[in-house]
HTML snippet that shows the backbone in 3Dmol.js (N, CA, C, O; Angstrom):
<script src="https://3Dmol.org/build/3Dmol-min.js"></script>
<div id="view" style="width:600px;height:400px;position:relative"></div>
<script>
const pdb = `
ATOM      1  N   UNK A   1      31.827  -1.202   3.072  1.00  0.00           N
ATOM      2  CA  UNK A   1      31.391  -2.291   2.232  1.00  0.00           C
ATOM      3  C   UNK A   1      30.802  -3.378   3.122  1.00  0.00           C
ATOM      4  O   UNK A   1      31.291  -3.818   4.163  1.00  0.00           O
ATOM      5  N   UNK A   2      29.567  -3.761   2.479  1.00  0.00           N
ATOM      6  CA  UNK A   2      28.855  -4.932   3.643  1.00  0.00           C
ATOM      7  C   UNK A   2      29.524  -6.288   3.450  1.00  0.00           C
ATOM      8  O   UNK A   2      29.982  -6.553   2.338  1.00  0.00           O
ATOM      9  N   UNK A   3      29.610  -7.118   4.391  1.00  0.00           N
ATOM     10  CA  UNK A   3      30.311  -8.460   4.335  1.00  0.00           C
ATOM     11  C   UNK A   3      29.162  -9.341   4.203  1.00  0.00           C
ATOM     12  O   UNK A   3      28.202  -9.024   4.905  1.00  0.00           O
ATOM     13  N   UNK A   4      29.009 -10.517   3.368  1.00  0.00           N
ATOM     14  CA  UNK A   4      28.016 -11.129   3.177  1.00  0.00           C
ATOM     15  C   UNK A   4      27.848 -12.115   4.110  1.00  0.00           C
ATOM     16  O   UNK A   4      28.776 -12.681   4.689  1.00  0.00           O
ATOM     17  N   UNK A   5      26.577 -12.350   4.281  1.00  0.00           N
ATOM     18  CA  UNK A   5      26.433 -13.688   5.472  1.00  0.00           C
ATOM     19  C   UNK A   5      27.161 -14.837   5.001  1.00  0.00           C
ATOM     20  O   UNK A   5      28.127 -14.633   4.267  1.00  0.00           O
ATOM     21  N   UNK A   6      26.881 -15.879   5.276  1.00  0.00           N
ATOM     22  CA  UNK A   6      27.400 -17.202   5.020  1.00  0.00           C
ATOM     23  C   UNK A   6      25.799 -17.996   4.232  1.00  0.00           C
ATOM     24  O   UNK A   6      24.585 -18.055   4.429  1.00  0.00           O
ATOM     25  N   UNK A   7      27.234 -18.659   2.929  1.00  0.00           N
ATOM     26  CA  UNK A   7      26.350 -19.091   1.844  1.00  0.00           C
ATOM     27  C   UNK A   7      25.671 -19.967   2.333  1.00  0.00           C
ATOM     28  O   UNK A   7      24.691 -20.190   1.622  1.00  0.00           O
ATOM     29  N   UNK A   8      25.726 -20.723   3.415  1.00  0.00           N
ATOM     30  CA  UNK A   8      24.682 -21.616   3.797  1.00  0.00           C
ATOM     31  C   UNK A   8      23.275 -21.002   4.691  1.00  0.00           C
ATOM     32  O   UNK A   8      22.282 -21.718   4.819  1.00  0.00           O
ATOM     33  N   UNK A   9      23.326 -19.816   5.188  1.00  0.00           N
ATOM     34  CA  UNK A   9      22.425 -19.295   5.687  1.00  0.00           C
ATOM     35  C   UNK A   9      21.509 -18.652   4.868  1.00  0.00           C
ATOM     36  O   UNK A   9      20.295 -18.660   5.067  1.00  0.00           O
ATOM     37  N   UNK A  10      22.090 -18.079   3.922  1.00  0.00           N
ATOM     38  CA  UNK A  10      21.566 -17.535   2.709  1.00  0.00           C
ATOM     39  C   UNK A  10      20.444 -18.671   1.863  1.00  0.00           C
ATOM     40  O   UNK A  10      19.247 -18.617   1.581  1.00  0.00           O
ATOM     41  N   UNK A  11      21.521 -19.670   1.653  1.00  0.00           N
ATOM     42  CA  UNK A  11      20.402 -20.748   0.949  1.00  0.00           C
ATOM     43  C   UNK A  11      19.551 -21.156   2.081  1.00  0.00           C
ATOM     44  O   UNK A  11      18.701 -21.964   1.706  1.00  0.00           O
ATOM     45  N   UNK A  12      19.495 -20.912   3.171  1.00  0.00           N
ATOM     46  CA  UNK A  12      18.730 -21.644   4.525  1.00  0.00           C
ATOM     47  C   UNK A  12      17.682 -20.861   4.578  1.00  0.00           C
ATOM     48  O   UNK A  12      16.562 -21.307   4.825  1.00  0.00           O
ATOM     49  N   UNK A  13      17.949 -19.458   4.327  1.00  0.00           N
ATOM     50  CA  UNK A  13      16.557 -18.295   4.600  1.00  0.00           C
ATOM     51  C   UNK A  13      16.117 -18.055   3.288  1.00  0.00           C
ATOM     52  O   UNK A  13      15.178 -17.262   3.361  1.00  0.00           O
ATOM     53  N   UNK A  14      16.336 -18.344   2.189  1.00  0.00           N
ATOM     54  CA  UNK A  14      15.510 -18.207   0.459  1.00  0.00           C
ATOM     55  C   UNK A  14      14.497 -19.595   0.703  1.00  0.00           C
ATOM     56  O   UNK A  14      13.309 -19.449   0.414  1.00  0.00           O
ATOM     57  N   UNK A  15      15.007 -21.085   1.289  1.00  0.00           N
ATOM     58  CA  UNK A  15      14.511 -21.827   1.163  1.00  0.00           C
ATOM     59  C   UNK A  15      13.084 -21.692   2.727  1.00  0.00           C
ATOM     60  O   UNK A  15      12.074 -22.390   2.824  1.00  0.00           O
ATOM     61  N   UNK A  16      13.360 -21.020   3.312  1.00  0.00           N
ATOM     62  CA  UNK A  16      12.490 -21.081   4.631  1.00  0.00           C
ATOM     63  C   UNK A  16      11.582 -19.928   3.984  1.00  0.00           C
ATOM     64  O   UNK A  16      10.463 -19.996   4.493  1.00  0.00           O
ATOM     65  N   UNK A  17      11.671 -18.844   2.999  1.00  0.00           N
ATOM     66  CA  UNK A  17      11.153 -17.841   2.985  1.00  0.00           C
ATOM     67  C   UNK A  17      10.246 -18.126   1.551  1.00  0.00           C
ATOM     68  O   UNK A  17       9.343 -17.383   1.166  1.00  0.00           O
ATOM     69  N   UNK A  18      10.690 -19.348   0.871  1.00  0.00           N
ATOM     70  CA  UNK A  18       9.559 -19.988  -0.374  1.00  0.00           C
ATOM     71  C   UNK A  18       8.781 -20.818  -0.048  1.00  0.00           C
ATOM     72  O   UNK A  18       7.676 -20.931  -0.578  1.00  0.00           O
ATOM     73  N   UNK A  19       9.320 -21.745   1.128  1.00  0.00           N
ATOM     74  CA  UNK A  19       8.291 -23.024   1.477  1.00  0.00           C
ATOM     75  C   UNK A  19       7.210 -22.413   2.060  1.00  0.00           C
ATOM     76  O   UNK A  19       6.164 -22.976   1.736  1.00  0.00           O
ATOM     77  N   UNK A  20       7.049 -21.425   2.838  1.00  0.00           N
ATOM     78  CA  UNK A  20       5.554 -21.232   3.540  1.00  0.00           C
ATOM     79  C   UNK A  20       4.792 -20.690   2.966  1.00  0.00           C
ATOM     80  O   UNK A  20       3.666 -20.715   3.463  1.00  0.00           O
ATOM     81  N   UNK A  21       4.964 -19.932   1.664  1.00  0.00           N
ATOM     82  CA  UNK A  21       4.038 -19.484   1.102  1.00  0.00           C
ATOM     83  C   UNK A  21       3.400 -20.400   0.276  1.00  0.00           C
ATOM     84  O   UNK A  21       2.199 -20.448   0.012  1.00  0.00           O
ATOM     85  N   UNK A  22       4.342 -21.165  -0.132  1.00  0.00           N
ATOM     86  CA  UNK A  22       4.088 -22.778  -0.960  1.00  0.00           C
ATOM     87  C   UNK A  22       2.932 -23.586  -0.106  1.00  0.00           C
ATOM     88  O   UNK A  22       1.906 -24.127  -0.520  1.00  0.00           O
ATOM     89  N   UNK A  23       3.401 -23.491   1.086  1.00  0.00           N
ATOM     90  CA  UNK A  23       2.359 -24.155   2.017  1.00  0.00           C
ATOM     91  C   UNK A  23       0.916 -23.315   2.325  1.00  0.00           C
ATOM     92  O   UNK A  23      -0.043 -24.037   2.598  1.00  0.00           O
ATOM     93  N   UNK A  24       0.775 -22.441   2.313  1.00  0.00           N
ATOM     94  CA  UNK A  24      -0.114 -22.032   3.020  1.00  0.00           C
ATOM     95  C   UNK A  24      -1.199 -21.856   1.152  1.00  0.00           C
ATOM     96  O   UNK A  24      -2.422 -21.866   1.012  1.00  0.00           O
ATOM     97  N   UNK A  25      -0.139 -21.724   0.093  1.00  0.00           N
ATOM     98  CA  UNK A  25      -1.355 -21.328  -1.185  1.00  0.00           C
ATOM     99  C   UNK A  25      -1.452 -23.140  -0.925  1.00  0.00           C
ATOM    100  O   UNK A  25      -2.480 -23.587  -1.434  1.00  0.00           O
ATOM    101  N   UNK A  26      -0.978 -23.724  -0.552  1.00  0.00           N
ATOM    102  CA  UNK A  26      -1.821 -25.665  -0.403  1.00  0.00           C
ATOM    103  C   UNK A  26      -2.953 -25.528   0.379  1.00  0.00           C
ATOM    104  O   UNK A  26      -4.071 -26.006   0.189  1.00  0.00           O
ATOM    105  N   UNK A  27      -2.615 -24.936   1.137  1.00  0.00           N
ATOM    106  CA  UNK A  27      -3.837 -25.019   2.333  1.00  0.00           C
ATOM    107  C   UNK A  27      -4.947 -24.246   1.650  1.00  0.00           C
ATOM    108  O   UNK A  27      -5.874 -24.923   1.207  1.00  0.00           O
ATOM    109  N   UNK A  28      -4.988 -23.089   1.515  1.00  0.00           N
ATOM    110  CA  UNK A  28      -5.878 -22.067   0.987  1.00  0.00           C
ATOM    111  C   UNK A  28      -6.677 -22.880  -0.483  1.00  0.00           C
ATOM    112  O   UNK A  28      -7.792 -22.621  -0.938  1.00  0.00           O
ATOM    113  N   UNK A  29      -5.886 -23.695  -0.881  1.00  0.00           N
ATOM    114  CA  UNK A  29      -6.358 -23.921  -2.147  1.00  0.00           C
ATOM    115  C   UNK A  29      -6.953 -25.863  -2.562  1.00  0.00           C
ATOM    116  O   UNK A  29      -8.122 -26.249  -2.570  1.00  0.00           O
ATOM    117  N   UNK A  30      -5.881 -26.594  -2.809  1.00  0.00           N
ATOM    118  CA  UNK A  30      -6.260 -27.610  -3.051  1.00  0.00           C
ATOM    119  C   UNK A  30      -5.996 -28.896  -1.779  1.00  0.00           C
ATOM    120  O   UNK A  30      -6.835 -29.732  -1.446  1.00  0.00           O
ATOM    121  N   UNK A  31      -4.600 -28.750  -1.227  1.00  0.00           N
ATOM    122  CA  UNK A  31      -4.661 -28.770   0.017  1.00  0.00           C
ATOM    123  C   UNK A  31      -4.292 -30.486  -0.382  1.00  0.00           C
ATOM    124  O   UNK A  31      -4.882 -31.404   0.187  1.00  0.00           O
ATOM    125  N   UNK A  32      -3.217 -30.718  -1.455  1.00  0.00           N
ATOM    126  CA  UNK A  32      -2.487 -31.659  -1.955  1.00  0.00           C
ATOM    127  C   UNK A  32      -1.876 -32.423  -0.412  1.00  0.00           C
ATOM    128  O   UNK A  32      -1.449 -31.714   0.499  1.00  0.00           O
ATOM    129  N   UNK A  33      -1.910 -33.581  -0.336  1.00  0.00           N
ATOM    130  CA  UNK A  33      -1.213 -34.416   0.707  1.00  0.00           C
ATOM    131  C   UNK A  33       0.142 -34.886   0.606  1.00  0.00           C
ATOM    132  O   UNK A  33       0.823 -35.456   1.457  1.00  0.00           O
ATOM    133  N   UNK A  34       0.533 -34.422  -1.046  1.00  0.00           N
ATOM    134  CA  UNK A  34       2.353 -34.695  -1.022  1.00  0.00           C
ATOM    135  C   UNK A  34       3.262 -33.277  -0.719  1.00  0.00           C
ATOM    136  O   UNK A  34       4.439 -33.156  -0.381  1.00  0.00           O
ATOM    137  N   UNK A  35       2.025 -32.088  -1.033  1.00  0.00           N
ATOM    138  CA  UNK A  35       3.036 -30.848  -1.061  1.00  0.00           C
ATOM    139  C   UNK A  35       3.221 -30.877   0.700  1.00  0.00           C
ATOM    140  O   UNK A  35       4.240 -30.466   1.256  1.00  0.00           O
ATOM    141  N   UNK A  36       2.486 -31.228   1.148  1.00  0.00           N
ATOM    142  CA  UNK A  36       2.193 -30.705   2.551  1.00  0.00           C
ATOM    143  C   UNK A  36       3.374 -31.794   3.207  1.00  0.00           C
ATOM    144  O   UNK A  36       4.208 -31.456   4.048  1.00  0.00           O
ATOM    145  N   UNK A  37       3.251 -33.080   2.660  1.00  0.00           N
ATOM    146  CA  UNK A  37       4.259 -34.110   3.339  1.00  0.00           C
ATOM    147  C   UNK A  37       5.748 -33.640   2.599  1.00  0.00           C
ATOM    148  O   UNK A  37       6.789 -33.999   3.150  1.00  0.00           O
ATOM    149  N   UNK A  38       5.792 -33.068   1.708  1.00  0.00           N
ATOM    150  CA  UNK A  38       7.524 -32.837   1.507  1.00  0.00           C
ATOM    151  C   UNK A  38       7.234 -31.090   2.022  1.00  0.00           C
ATOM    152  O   UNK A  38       8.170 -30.594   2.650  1.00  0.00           O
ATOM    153  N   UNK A  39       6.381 -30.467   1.852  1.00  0.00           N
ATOM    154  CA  UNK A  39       6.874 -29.055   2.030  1.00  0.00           C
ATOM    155  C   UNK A  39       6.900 -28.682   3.740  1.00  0.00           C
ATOM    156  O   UNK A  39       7.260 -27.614   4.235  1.00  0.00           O
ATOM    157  N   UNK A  40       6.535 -29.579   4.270  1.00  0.00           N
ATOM    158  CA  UNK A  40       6.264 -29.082   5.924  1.00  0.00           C
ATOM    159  C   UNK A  40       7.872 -29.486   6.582  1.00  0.00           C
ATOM    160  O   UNK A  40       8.669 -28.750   7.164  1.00  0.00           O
ATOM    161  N   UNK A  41       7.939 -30.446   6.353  1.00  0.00           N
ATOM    162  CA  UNK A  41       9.426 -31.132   6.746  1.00  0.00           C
ATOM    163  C   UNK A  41      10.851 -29.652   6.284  1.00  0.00           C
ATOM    164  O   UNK A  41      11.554 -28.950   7.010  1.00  0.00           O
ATOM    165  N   UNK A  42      10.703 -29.760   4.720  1.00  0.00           N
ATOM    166  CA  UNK A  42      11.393 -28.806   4.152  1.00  0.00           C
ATOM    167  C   UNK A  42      11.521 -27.121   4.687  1.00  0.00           C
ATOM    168  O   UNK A  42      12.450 -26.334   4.872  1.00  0.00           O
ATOM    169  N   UNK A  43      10.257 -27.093   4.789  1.00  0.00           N
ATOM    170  CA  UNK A  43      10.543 -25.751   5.748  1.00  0.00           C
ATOM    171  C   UNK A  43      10.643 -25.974   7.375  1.00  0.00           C
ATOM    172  O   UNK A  43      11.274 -25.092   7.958  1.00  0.00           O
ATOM    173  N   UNK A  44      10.325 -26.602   7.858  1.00  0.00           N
ATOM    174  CA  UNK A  44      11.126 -26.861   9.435  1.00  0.00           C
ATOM    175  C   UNK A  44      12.569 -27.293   9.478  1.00  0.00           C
ATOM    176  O   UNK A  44      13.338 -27.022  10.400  1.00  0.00           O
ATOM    177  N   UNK A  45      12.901 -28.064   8.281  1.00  0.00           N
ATOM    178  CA  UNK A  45      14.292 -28.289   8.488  1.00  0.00           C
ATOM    179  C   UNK A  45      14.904 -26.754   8.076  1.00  0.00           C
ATOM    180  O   UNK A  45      15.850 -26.312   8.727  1.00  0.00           O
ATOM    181  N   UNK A  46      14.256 -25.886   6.847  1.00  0.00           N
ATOM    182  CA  UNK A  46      15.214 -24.626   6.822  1.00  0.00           C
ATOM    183  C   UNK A  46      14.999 -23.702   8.277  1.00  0.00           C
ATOM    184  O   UNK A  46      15.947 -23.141   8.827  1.00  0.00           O
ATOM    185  N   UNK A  47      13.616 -23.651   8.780  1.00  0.00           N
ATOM    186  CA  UNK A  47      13.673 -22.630   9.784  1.00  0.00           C
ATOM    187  C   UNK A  47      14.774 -23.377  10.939  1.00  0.00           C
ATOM    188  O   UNK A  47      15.262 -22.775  11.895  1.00  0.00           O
ATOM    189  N   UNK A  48      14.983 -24.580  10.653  1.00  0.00           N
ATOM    190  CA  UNK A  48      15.848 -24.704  11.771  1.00  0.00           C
ATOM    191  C   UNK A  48      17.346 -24.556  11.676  1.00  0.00           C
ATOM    192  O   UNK A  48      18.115 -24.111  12.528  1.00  0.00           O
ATOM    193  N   UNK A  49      17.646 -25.091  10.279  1.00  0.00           N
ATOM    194  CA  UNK A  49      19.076 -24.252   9.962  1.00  0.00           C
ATOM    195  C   UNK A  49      19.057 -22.848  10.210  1.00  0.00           C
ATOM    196  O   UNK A  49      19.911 -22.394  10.971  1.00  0.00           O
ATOM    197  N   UNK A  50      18.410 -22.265   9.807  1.00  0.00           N
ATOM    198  CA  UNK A  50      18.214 -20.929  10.165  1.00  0.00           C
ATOM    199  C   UNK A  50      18.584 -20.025  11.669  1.00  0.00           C
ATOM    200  O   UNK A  50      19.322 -19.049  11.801  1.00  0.00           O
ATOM    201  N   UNK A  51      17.901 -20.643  12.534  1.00  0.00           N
ATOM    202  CA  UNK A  51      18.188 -20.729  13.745  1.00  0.00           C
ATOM    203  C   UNK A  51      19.675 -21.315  14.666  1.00  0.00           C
ATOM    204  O   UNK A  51      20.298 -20.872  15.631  1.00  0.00           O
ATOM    205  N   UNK A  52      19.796 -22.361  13.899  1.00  0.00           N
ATOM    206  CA  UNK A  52      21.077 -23.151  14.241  1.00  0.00           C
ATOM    207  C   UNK A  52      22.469 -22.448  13.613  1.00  0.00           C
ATOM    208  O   UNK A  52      23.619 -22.411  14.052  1.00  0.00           O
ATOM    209  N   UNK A  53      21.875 -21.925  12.428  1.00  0.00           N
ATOM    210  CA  UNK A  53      23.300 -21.073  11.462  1.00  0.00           C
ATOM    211  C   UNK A  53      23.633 -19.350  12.616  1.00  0.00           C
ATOM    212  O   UNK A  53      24.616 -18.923  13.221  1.00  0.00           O
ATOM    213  N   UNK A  54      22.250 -18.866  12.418  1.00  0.00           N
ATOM    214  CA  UNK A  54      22.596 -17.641  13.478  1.00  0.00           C
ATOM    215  C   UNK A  54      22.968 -17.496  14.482  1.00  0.00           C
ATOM    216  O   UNK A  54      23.297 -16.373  14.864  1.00  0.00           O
ATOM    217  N   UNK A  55      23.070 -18.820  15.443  1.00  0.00           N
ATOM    218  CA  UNK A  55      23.397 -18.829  16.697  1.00  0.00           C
ATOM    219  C   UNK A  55      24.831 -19.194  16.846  1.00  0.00           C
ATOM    220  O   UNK A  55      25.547 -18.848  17.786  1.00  0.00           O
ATOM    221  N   UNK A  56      25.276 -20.117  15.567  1.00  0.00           N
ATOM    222  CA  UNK A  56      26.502 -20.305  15.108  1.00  0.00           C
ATOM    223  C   UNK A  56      27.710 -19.380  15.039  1.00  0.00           C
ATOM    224  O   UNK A  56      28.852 -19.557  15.462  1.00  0.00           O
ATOM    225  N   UNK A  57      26.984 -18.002  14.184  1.00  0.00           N
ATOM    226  CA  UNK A  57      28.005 -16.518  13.821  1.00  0.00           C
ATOM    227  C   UNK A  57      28.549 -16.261  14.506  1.00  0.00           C
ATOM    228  O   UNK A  57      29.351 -15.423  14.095  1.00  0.00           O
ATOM    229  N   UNK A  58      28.698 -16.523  15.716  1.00  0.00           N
ATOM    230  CA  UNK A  58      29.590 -15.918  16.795  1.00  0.00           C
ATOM    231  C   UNK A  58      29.013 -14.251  17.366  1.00  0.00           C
ATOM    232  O   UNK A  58      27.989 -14.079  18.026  1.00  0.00           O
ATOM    233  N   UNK A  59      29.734 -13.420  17.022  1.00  0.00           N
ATOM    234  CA  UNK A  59      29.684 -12.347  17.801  1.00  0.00           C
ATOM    235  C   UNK A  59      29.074 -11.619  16.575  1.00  0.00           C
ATOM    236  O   UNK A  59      28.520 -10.572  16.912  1.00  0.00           O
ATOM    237  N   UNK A  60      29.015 -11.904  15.125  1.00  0.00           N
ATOM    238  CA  UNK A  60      28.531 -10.956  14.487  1.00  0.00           C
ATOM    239  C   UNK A  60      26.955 -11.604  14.774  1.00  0.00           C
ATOM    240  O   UNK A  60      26.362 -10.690  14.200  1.00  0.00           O
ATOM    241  N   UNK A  61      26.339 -12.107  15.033  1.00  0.00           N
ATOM    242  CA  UNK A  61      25.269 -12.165  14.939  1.00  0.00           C
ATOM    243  C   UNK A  61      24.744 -11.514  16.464  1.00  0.00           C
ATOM    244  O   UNK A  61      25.376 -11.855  17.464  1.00  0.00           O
ATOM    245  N   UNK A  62      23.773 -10.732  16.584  1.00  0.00           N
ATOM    246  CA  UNK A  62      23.516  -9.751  17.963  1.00  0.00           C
ATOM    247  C   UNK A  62      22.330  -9.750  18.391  1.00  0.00           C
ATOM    248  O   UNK A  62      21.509  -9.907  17.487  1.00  0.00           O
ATOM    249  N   UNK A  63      21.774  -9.601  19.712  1.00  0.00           N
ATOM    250  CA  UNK A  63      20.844 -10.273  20.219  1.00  0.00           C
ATOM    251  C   UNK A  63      19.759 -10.035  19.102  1.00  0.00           C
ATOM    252  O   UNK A  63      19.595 -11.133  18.571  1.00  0.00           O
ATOM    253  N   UNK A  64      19.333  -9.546  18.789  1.00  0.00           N
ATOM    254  CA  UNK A  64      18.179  -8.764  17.263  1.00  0.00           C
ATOM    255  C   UNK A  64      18.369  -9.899  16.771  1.00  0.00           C
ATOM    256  O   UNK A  64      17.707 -10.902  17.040  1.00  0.00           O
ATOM    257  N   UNK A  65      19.368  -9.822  15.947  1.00  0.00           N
ATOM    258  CA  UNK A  65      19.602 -11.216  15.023  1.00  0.00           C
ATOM    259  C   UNK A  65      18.916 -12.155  15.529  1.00  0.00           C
ATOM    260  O   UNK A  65      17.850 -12.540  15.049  1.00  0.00           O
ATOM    261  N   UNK A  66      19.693 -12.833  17.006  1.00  0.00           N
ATOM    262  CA  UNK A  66      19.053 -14.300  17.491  1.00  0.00           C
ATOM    263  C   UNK A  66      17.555 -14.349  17.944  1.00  0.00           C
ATOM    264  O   UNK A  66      16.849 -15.351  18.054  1.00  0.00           O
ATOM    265  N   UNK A  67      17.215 -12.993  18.192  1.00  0.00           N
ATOM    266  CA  UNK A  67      15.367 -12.950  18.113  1.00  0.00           C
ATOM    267  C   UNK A  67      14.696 -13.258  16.946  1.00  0.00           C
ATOM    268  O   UNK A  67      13.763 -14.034  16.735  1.00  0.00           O
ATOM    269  N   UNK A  68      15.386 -12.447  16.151  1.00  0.00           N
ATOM    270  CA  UNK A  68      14.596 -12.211  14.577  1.00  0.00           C
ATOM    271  C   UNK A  68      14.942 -13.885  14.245  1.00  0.00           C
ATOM    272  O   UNK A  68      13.886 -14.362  13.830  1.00  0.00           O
ATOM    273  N   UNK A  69      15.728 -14.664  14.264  1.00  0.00           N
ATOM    274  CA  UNK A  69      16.131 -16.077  13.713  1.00  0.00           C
ATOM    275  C   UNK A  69      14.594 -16.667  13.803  1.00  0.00           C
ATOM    276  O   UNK A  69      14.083 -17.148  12.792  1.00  0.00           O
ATOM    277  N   UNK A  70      13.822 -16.606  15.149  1.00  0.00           N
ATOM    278  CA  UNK A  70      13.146 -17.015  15.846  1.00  0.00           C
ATOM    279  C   UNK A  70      11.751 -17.356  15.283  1.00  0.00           C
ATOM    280  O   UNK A  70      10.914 -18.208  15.581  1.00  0.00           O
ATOM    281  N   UNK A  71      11.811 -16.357  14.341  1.00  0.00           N
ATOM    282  CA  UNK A  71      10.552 -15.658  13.832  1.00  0.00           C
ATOM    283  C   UNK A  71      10.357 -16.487  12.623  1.00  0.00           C
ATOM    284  O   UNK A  71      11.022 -16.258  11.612  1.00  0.00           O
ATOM    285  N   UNK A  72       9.094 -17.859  12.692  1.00  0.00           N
ATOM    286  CA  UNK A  72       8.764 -18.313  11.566  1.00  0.00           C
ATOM    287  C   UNK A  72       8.753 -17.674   9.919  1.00  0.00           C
ATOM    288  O   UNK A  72       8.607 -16.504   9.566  1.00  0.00           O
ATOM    289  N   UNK A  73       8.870 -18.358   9.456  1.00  0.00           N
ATOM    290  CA  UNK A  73       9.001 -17.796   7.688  1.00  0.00           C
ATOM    291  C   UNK A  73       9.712 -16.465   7.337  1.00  0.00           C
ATOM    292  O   UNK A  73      10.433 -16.489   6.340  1.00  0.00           O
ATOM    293  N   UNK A  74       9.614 -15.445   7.947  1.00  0.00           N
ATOM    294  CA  UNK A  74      10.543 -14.504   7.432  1.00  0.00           C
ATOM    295  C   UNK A  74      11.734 -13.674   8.434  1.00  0.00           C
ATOM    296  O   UNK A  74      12.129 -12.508   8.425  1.00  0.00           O
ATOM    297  N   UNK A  75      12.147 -15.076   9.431  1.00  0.00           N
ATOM    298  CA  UNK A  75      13.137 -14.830  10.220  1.00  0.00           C
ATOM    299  C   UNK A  75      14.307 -14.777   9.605  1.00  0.00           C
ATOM    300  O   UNK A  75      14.880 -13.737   9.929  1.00  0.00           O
ATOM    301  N   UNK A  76      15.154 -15.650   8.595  1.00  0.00           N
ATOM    302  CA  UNK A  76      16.111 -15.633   8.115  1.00  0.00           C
ATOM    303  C   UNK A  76      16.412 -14.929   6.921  1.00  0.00           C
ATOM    304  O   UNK A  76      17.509 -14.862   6.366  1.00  0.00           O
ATOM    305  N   UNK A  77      15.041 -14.265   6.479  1.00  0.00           N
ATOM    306  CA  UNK A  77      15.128 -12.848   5.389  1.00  0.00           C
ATOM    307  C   UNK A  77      15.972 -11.956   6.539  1.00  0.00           C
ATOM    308  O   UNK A  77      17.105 -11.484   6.441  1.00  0.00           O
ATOM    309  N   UNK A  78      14.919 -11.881   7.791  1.00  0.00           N
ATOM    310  CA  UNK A  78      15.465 -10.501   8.746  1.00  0.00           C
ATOM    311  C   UNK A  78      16.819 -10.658   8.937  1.00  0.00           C
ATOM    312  O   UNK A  78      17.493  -9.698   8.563  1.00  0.00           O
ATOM    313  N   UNK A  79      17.547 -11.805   9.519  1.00  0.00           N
ATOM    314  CA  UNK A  79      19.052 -12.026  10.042  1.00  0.00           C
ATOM    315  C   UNK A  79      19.788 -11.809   9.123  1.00  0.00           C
ATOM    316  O   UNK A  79      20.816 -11.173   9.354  1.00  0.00           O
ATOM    317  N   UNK A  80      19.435 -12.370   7.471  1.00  0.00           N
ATOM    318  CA  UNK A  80      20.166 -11.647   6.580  1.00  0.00           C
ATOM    319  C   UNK A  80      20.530 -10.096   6.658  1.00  0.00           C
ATOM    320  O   UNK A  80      21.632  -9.578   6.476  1.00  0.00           O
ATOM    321  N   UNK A  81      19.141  -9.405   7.022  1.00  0.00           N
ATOM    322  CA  UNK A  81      19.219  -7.933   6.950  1.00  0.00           C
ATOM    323  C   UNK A  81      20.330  -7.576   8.086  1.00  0.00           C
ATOM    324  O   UNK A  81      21.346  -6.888   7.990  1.00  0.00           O
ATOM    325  N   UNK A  82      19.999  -8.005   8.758  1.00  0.00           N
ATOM    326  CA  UNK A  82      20.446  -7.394  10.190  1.00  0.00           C
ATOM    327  C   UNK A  82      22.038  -7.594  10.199  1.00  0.00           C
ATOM    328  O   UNK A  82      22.745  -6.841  10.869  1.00  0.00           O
ATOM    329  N   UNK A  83      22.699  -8.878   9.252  1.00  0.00           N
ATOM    330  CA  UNK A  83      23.892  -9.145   9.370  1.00  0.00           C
ATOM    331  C   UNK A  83      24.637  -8.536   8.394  1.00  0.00           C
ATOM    332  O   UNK A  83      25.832  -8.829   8.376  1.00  0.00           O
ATOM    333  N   UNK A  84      24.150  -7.618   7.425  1.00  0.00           N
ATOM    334  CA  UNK A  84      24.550  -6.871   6.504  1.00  0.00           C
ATOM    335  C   UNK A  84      25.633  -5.846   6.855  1.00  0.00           C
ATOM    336  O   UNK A  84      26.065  -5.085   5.990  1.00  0.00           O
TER     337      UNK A  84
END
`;
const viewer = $3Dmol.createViewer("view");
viewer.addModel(pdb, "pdb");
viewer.setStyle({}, {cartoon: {color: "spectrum"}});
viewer.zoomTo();
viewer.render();
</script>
């Protein structure tokens, strides 16, 4: 039976793994100056929980993990995987 990550990492990598796509259809498209001023912050603060939560796990998290953390926008999808 898989043990689940920790609920704060979970909400840390859903929120790092919606903001950039949020950002980038801004850019591609209308290229709004409030999405970009709340959504840029919002996803650097999740990729950085992200990073800060995986390095946290102790021993379940394994070098893979702390690479994959690393990895803009769909790093904390991967660490989820990997910590499964």
């Amino acid at each position: 039976m898989a043990v689940l990550p920790p609920r704060p990492l979970r909400l840390a990598a859903a929120v790092e793994a919606a903001s950039l796509p949020a950002l980038l259809l801004n850019l591609v498209t209308v290229h709004a100056g409030p999405v970009t001023s709340l959504g840029g912050p919002v996803h650097g603060a999740a990729y950085l929980a992200v990073v800060a939560l995986t390095f946290a796990a102790g021993p379940r998290a394994t070098a893979a993990a702390r690479w994959c953390s690393l990895v803009p926008g769909a790093g904390g999808l991967l660490v989820l995987r990997l910590l499964r």
